[in-house]
N, C-alpha and C positions, 0 to 999 in steps of 0.2 A: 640574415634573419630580418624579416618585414612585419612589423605590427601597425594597426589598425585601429582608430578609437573614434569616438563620434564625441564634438563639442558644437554644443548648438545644433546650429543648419548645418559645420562644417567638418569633412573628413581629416584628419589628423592622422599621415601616413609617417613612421617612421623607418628606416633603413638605419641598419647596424650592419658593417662588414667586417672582416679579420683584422685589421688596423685599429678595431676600435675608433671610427670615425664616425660621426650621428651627422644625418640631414635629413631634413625635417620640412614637411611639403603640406600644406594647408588648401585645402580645397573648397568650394561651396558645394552642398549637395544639390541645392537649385539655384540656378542664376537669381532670381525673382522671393527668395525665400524671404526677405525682409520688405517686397514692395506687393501689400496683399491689397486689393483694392485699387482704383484707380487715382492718378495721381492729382496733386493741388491743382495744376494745369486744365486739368482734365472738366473737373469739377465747375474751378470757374469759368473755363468753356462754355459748359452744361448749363450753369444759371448767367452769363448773361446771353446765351442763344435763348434759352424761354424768358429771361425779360425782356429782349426783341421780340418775341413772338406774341407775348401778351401784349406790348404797345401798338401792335400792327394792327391785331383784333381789335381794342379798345378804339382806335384811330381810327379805323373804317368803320365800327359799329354805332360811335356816337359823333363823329363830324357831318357836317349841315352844307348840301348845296347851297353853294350861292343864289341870293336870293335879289329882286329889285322889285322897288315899288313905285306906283305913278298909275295915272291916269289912259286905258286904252283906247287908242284914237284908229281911226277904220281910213284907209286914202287908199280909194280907185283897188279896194278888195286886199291891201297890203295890212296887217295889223302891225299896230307900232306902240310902243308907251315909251317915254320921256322916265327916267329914274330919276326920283328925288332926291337921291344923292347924291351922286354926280355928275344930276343934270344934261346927261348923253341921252339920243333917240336911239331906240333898240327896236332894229327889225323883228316881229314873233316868228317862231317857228317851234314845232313839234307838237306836241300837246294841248293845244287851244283852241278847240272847236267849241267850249265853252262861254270863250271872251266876246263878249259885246262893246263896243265901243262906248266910250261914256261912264264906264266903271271904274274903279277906282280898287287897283288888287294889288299881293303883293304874289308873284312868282319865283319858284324855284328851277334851276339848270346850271346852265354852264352858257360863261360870257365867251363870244366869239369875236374878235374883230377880223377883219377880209383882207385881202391885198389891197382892195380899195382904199382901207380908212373907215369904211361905213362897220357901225355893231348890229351883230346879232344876238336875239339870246335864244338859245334851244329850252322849251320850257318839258322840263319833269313833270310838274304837277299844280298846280292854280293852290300855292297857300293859304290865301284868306281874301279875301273879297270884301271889302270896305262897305262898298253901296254906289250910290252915284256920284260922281264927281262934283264938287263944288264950283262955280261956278265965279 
């Protein structure tokens, strides 16, 4: 004789045979019935994959080219400015059809140095522009 009973999630199968012997077999009815939802792992996966991704945003949205400032000096058609801070000559390049020599600006780009030794700076965008240079 075989009976049959449901406790919980689990099947509760019992066998009775002529001997009067009982064994007794417990089953799940779903593997998954106690993990509904995904799990802690999972979760803290989830937030800190999107707090990388909001710092990415954030990082790119609000960080500032490099920027230098100094006095643009004109030799034989080359533009060049001296930065006041660390006092290096920086070849111009990109964006400065603007620059007159004799001004006194501050630019943004990206610092290059060459195989040479010699700097360039690739200029983004002419920041702000002082006036003429002091003499």
């Amino acid at each position: 004789m075989t009976l049959e009973g449901r406790d919980n999630d689990f099947v509760v199968s019992m066998c009775v045979d002529s001997d009067s012997m009982c064994v007794c077999y417990r089953h799940r009815l779903r593997p998954d019935a106690q993990n509904i939802g995904p799990s802690k792992a999972a979760i803290a996966g989830g937030i800190a994959g999107g707090a990388a991704a909001i710092g990415l945003v954030l990082y790119f949205t609000l960080r500032k080219a490099p920027s230098i400032t100094g006095c643009v000096q004109s030799v034989d058609g080359e533009v060049s400015l001296t930065d006041e801070k660390d006092h290096r000559p920086y070849a111009i390049t990109g964006k400065s059809p603007d620059l007159k020599a004799g001004r006194r600006v501050r630019l943004r780009g990206k610092k290059i140095q060459g195989n040479d030794g010699r700097f360039t700076f690739r200029t983004k965008k002419i920041d702000h522009d002082y006036g003429s240079c002091g003499t």
